[in-house]
BALOBA-1460 file (C-alpha; in Angstrom, 3 decimals):
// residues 298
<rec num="1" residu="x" x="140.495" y="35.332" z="56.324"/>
<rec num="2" residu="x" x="137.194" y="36.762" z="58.212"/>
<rec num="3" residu="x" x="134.911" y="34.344" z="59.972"/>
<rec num="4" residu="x" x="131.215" y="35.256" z="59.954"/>
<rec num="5" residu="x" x="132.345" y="36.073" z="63.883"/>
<rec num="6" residu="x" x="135.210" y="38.688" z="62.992"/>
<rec num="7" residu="x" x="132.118" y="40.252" z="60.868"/>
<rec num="8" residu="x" x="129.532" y="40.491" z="63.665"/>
<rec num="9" residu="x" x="132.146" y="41.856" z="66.276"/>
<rec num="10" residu="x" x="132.971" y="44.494" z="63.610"/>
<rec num="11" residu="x" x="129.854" y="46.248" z="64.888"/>
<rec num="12" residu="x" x="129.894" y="48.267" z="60.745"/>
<rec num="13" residu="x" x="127.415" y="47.352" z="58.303"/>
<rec num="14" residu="x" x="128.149" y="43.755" z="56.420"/>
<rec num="15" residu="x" x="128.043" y="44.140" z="52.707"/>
<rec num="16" residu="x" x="126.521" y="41.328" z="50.972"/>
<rec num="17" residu="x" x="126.759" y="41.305" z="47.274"/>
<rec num="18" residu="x" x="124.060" y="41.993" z="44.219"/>
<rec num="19" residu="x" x="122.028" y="40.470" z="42.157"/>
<rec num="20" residu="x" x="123.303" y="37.173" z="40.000"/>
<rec num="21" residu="x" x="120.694" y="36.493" z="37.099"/>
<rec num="22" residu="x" x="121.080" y="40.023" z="36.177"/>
<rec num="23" residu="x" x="124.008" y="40.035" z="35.824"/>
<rec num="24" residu="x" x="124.353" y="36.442" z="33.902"/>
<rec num="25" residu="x" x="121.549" y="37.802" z="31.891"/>
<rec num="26" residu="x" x="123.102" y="40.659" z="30.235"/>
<rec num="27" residu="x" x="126.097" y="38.283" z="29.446"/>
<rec num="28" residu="x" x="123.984" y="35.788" z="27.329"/>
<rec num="29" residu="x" x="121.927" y="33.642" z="29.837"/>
<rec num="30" residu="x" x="118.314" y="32.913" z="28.172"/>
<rec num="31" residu="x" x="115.084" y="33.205" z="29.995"/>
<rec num="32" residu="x" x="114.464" y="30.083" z="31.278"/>
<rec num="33" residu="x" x="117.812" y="28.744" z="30.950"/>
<rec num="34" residu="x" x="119.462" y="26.899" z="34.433"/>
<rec num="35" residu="x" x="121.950" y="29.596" z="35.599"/>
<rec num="36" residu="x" x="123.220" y="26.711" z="37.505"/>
<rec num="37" residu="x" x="124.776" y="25.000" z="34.244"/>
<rec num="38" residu="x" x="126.288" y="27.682" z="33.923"/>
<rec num="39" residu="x" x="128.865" y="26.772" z="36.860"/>
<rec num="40" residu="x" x="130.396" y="24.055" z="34.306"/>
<rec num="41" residu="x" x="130.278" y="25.618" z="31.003"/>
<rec num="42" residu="x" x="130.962" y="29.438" z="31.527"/>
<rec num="43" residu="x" x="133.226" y="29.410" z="35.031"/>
<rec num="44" residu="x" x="135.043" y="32.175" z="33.751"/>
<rec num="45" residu="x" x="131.575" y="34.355" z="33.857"/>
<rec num="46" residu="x" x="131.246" y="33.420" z="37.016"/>
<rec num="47" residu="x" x="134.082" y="34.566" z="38.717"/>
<rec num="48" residu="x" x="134.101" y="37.839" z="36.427"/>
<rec num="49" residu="x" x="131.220" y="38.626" z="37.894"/>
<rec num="50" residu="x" x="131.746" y="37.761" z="41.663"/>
<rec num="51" residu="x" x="134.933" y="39.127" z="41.086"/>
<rec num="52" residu="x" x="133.303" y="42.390" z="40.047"/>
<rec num="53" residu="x" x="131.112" y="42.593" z="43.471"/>
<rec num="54" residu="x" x="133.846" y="41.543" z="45.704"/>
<rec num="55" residu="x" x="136.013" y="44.592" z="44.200"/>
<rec num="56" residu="x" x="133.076" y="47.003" z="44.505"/>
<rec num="57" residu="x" x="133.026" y="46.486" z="48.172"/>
<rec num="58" residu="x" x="130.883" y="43.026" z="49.360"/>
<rec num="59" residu="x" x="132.411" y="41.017" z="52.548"/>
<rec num="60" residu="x" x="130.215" y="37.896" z="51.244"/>
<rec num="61" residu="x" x="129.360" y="36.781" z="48.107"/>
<rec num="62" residu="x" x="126.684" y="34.595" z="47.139"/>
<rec num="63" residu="x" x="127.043" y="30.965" z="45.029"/>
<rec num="64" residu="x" x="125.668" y="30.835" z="41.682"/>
<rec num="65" residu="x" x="123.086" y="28.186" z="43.570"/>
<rec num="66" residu="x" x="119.819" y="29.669" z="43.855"/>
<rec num="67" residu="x" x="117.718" y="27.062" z="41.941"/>
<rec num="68" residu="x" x="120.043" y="23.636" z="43.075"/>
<rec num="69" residu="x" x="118.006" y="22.384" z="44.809"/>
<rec num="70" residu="x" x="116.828" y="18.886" z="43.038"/>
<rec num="71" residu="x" x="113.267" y="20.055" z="43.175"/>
<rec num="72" residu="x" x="114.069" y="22.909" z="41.172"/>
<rec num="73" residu="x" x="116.828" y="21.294" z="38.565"/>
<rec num="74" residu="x" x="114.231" y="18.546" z="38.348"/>
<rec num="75" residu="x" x="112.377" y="21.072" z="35.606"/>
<rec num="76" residu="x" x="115.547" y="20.864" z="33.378"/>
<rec num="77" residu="x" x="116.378" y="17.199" z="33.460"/>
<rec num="78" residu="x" x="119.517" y="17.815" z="36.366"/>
<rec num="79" residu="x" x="117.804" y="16.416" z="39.131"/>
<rec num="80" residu="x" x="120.979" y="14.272" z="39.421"/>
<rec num="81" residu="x" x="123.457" y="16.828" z="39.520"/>
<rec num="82" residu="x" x="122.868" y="18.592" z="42.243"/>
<rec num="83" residu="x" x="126.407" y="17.736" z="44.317"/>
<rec num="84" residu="x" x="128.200" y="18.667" z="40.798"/>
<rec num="85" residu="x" x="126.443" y="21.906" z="40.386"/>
<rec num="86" residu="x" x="126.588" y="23.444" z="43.683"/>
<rec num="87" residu="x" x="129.963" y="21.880" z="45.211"/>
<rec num="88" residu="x" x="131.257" y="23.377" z="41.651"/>
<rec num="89" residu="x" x="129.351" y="27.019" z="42.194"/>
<rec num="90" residu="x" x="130.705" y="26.658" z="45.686"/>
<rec num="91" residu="x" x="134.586" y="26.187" z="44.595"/>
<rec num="92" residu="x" x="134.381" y="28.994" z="42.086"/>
<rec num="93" residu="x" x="133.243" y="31.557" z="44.471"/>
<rec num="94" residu="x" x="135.576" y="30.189" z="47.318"/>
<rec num="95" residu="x" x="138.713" y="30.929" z="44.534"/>
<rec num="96" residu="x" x="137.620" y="34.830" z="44.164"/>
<rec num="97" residu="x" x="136.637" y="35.349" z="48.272"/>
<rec num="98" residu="x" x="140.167" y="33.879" z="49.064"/>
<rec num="99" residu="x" x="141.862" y="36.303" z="46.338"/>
<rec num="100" residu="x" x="139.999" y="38.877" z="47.368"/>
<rec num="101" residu="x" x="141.829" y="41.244" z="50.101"/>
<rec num="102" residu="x" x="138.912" y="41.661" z="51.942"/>
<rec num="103" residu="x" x="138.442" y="38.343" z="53.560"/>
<rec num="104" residu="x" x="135.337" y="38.030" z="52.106"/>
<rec num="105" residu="x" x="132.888" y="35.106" z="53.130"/>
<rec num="106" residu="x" x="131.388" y="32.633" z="50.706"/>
<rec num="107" residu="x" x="127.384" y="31.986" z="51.127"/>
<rec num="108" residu="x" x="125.768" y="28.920" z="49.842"/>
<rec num="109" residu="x" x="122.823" y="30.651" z="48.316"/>
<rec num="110" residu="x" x="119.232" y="27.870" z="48.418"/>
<rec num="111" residu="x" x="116.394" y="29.788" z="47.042"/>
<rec num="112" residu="x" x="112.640" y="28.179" z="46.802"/>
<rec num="113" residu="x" x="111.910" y="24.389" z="45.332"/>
<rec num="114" residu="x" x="109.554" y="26.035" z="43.101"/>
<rec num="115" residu="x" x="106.806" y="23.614" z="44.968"/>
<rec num="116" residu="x" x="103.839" y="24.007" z="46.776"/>
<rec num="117" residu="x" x="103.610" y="22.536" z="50.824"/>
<rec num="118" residu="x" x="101.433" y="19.902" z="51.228"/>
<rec num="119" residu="x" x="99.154" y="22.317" z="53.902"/>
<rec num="120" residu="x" x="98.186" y="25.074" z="51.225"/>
<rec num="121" residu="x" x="97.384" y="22.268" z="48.807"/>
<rec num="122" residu="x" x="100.768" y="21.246" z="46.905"/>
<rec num="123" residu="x" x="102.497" y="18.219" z="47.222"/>
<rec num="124" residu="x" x="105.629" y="18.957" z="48.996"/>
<rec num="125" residu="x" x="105.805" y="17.539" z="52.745"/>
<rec num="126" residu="x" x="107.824" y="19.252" z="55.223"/>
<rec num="127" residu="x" x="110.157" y="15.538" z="55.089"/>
<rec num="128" residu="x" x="110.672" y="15.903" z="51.319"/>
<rec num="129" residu="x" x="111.719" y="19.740" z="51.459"/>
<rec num="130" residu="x" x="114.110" y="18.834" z="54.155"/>
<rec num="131" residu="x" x="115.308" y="16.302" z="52.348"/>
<rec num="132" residu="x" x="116.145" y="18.215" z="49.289"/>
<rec num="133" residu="x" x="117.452" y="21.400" z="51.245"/>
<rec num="134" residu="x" x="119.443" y="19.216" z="53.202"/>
<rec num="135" residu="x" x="121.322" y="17.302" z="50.075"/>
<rec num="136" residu="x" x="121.538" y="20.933" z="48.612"/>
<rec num="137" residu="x" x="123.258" y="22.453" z="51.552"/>
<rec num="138" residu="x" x="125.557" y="19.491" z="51.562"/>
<rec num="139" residu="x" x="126.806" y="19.718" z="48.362"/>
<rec num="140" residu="x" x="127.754" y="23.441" z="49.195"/>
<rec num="141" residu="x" x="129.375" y="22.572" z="52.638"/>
<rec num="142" residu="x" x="131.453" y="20.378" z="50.619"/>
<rec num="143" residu="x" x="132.627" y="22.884" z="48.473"/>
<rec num="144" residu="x" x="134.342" y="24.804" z="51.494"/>
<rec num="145" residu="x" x="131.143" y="27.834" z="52.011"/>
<rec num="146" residu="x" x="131.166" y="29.646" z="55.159"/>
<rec num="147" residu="x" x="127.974" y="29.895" z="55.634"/>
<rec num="148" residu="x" x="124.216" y="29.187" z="53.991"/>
<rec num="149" residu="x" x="121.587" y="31.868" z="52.619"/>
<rec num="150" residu="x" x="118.453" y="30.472" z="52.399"/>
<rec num="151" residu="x" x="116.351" y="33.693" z="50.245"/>
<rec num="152" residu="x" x="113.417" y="34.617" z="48.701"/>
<rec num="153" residu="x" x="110.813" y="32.542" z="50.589"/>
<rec num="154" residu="x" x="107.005" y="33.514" z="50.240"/>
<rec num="155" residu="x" x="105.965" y="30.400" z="52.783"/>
<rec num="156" residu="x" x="107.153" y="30.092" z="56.145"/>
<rec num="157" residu="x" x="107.206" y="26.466" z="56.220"/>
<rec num="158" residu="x" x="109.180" y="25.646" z="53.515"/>
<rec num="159" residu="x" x="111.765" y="28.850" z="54.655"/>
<rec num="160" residu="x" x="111.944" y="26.717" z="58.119"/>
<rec num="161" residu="x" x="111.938" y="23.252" z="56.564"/>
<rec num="162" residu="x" x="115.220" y="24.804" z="54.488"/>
<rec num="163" residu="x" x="116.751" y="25.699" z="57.791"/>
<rec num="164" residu="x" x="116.494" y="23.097" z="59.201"/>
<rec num="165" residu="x" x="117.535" y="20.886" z="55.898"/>
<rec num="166" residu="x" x="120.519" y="23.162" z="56.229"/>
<rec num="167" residu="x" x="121.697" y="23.018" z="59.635"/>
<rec num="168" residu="x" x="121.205" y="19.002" z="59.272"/>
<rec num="169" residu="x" x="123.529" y="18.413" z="56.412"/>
<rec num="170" residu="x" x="125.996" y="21.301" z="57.985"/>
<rec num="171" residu="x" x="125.191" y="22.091" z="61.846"/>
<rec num="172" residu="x" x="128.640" y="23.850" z="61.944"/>
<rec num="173" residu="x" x="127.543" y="26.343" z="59.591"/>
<rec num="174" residu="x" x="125.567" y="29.656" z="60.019"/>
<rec num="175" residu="x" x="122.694" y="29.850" z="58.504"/>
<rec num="176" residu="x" x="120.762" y="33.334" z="56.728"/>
<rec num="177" residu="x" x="117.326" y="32.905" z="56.051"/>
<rec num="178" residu="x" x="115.340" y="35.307" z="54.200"/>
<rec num="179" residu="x" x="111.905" y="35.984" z="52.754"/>
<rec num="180" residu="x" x="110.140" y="38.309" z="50.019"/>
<rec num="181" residu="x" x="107.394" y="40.519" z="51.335"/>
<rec num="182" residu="x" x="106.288" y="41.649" z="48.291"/>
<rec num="183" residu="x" x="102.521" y="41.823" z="48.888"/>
<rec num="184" residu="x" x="101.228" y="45.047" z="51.079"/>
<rec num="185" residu="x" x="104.369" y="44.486" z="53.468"/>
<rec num="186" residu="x" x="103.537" y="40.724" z="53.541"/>
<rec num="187" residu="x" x="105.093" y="37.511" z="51.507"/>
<rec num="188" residu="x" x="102.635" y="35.901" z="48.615"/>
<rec num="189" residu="x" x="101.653" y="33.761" z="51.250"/>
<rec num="190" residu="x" x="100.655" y="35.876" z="53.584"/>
<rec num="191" residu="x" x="103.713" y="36.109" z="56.352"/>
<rec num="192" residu="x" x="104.131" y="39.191" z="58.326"/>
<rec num="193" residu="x" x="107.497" y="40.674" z="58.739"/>
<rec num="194" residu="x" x="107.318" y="39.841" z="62.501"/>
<rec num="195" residu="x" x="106.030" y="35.928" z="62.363"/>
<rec num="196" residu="x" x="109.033" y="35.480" z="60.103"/>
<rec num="197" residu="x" x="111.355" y="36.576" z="62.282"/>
<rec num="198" residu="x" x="110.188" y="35.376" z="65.202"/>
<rec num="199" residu="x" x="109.821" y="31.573" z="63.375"/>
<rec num="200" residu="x" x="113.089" y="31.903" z="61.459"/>
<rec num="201" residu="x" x="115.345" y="32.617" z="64.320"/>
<rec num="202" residu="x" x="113.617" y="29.682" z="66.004"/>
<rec num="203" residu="x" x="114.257" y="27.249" z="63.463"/>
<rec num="204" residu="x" x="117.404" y="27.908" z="63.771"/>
<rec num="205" residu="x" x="118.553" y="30.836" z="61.626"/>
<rec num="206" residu="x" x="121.750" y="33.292" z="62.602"/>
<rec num="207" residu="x" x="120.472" y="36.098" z="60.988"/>
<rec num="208" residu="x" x="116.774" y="36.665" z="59.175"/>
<rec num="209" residu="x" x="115.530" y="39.670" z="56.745"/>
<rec num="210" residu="x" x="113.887" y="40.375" z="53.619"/>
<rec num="211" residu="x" x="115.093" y="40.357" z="49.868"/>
<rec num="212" residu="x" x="113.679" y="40.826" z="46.626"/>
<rec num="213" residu="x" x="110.432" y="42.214" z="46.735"/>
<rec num="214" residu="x" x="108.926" y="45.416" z="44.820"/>
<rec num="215" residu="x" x="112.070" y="47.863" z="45.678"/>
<rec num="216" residu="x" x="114.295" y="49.118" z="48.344"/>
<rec num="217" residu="x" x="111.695" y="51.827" z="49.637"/>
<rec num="218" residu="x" x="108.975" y="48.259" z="50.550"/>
<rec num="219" residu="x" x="111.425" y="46.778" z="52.208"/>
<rec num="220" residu="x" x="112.493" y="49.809" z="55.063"/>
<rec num="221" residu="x" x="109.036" y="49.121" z="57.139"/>
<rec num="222" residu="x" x="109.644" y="45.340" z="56.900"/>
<rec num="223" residu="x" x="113.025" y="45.694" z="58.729"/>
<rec num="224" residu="x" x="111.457" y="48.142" z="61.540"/>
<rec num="225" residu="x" x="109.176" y="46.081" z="62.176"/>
<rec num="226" residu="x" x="111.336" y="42.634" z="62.556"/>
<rec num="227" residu="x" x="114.065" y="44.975" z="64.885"/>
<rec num="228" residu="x" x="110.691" y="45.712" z="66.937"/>
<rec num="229" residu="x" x="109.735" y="42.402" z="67.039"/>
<rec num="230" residu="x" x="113.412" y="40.794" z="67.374"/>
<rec num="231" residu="x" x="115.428" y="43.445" z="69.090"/>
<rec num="232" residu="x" x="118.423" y="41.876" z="69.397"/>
<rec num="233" residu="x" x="118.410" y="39.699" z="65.714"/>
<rec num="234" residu="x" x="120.777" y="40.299" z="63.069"/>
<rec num="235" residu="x" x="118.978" y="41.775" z="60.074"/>
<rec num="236" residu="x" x="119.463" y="41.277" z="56.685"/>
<rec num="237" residu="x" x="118.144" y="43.720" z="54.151"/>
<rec num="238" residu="x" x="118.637" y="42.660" z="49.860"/>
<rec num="239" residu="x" x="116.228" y="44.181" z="48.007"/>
<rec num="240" residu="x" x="115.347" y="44.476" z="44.111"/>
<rec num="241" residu="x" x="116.995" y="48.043" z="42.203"/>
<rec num="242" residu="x" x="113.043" y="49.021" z="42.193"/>
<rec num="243" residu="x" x="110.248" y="46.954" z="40.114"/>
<rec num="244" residu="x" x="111.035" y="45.426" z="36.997"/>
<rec num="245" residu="x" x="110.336" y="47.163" z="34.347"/>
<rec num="246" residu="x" x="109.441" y="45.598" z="30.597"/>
<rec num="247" residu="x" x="111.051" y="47.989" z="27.737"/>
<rec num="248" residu="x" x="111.045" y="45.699" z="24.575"/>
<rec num="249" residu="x" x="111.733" y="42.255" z="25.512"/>
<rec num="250" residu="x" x="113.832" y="43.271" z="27.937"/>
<rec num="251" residu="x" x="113.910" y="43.893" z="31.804"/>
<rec num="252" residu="x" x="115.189" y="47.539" z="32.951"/>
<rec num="253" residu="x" x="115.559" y="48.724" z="36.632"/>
<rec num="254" residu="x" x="115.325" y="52.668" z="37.230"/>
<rec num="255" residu="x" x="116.797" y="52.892" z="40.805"/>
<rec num="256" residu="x" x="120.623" y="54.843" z="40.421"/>
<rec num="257" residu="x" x="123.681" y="53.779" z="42.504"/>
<rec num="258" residu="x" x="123.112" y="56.858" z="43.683"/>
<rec num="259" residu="x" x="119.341" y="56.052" z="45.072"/>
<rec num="260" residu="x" x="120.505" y="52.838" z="46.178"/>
<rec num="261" residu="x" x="123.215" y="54.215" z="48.595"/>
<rec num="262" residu="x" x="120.701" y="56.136" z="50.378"/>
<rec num="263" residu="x" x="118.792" y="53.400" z="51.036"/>
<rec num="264" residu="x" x="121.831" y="51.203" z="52.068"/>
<rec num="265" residu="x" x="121.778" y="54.463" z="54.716"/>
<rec num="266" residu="x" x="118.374" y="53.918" z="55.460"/>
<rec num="267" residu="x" x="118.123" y="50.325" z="55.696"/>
<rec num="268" residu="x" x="121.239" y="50.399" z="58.356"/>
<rec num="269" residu="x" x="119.863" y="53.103" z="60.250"/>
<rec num="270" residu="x" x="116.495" y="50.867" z="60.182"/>
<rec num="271" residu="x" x="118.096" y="47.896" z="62.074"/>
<rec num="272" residu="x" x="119.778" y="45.852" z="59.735"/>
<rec num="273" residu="x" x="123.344" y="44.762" z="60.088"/>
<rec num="274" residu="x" x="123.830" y="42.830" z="56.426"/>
<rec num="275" residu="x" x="122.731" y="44.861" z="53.502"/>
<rec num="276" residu="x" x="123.765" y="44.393" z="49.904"/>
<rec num="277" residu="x" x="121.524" y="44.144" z="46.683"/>
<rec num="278" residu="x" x="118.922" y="42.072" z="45.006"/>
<rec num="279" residu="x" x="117.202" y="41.794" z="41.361"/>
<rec num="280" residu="x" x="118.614" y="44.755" z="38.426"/>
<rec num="281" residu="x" x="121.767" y="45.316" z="40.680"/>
<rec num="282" residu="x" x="125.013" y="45.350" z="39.347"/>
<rec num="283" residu="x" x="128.505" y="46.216" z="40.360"/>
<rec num="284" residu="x" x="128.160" y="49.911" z="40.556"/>
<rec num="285" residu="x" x="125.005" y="49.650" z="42.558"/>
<rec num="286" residu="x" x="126.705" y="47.924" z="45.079"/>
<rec num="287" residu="x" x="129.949" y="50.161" z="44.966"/>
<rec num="288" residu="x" x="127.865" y="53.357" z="45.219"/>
<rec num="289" residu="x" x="125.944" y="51.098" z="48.558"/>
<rec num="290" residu="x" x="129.494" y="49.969" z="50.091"/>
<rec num="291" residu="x" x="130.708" y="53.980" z="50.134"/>
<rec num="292" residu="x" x="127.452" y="55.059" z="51.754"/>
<rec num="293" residu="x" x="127.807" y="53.244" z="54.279"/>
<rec num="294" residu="x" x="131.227" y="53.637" z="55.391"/>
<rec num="295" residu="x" x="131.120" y="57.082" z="54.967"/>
<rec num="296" residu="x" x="127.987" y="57.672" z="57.409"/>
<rec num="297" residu="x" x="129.751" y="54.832" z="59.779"/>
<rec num="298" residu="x" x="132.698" y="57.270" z="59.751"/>
C-alpha cells in the first residue's frame, strides 16, 4: 500500500478521483436526497462507482462524506448518525482502495456545514464548527482513511475552523483543504486565491487548492497565483466538467474527456501536484485526465 509520503516522493502528478453526486445522480439519487444514506442502503453503488474511478486511473478516492457533518445531516433528521454514516462511507471506500492494484489512498471527504459564521452575520461560532468538523473527521479516522479533504469552502474561517476540527480529532492524519473561487477568481465570500493559501497552510493543511467552481479553464489562474504566493505548497486542482448546464430537468456538462485531459496538462504544468475532477465528471473524464498526464510526464 502507498502512504500519502510514497505519493509526494513520486515527484508525478497525484490523481485524485471525480465527481460523486454525479455520478449517484444518474443512478437514482433525488435532488435533495442525503447521498450520505446512501452509504447504508445502496453500498453496492458505492463501491461500483469508486471502483469505476480507481480503475480509470485515481491514486485517492474520496468518501461518499461530503455533507456528514451534523450541521449538514441536521436538515434531514440524521444529526445523530454522523459516526454511522461516515465510519460506514469510510469502510466502503477503504475495501475498493485496498483491492485496487494501485495502492490507492482513501480521503475522508468534509465539505461545508451549510451555515453561516457568526462574523458575516450567521450563527455558527468558530467553537461550534470545530466541534462538528472535529466529530466528523473522527468518525472517518475510525473507519481506517488515510487522510482528510476538507473542499468546497467559500469562507476562510470556517475552511480553517475544519482544519483544525480535523487535525484535533486525527493529528496523525494529513489534511487537504480546498476552496471554490467561483466569483471573478475569488470564493462567494470574497477570498483571494493567495489569502487562502497562505491561511490554509497555516492552519495546518498538507496540501491547499481549488475545486468546483465555474470550469477547469477559472480555475488555471487560481493555481498560478497560489504557486506564486506559496512556492513550495502542494497544490490541489478539482474542478467542475465546465458550468452546469439545465436541459429539461436535468443537469448536462459539455467539457469532453478529451478537453479535460488538456487541462489536467495545464493545471500540472500550472503548479499543482494533485489533480483529479469535480462536478459532471465521470469515469471516462478522469481516465482520459490520468493518460494525459502520464503521457506528458513521460
Amino acid at each position: 500500500m502507498s502512504t500519502w509520503n510514497d505519493l509526494l516522493e513520486s515527484g508525478r502528478p497525484i490523481v485524485a478521483d471525480g465527481a460523486m453526486g454525479t455520478m449517484l445522480m444518474a443512478n437514482g439519487l433525488e435532488f435533495g436526497d442525503p447521498p450520505e444514506v446512501w452509504n447504508l442502503v445502496h453500498p453496492d453503488v458505492i463501491r461500483r462507482i469508486q471502483r469505476g474511478y480507481l480503475d480509470a486511473g485515481a491514486q485517492v478516492i474520496l468518501t461518499n462524506t461530503f455533507g456528514g457533518n451534523r450541521l449538514r445531516l441536521e436538515l434531514h433528521g440524521n444529526e445523530d448518525r454522523v459516526d454511522q454514516l461516515n465510519r460506514t462511507a469510510a469502510l466502503l471506500a477503504r475495501v475498493e482502495a485496498d483491492a485496487s492494484d494501485r495502492g490507492a489512498l482513501v480521503a475522508g471527504d468534509m465539505g461545508p456545514s451549510g451555515q453561516l459564521m457568526a462574523s458575516i452575520g450567521g450563527t455558527l461560532t468558530p467553537d461550534g464548527a470545530r466541534e462538528a468538523f472535529a466529530e466528523q473527521a473522527a468518525a472517518l479516522a475510525a473507519g481506517r482513511v488515510d487522510l482528510l479533504w476538507i473542499e468546497t469552502m467559500s469562507d476562510l474561517a470556517e475552511a480553517v475552523a475544519a482544519i483544525e476540527g480535523a487535525r484535533q480529532a486525527a493529528p496523525a492524519l494529513p489534511v487537504i483543504a480546498t476552496m471554490s473561487f467561483d466569483t471573478r477568481g475569488h470564493t462567494m465570500m470574497g477570498v483571494t486565491p493567495e489569502r487562502a493559501a497562505v491561511a490554509l497552510l497555516e492552519a495546518g493543511a498538507a496540501a491547499v487548492g481549488g475545486n468546483c467552481g465555474n470550469g477547469p479553464d477559472e480555475l488555471v489562474p487560481v493555481i498560478e497565483r497560489m504557486r506564486a504566493a506559496v512556492p513550495e505548497a502542494v497544490l490541489v486542482a478539482k474542478a467542475n466538467v465546465g458550468p452546469p448546464l439545465l436541459v429539461g430537468m436535468t443537469v448536462e456538462y459539455d467539457t469532453t474527456p478529451e478537453a479535460m485531459a488538456d487541462y489536467a496538462v495545464r493545471f500540472r504544468d500550472a503548479g499543482a501536484t494533485i489533480i483529479g475532477a469535480c462536478c459532471g465528471s465521470t469515469p471516462p473524464h478522469l481516465r482520459a485526465m490520468a493518460e494525459a498526464l502520464d503521457a506528458s510526464n513521460r
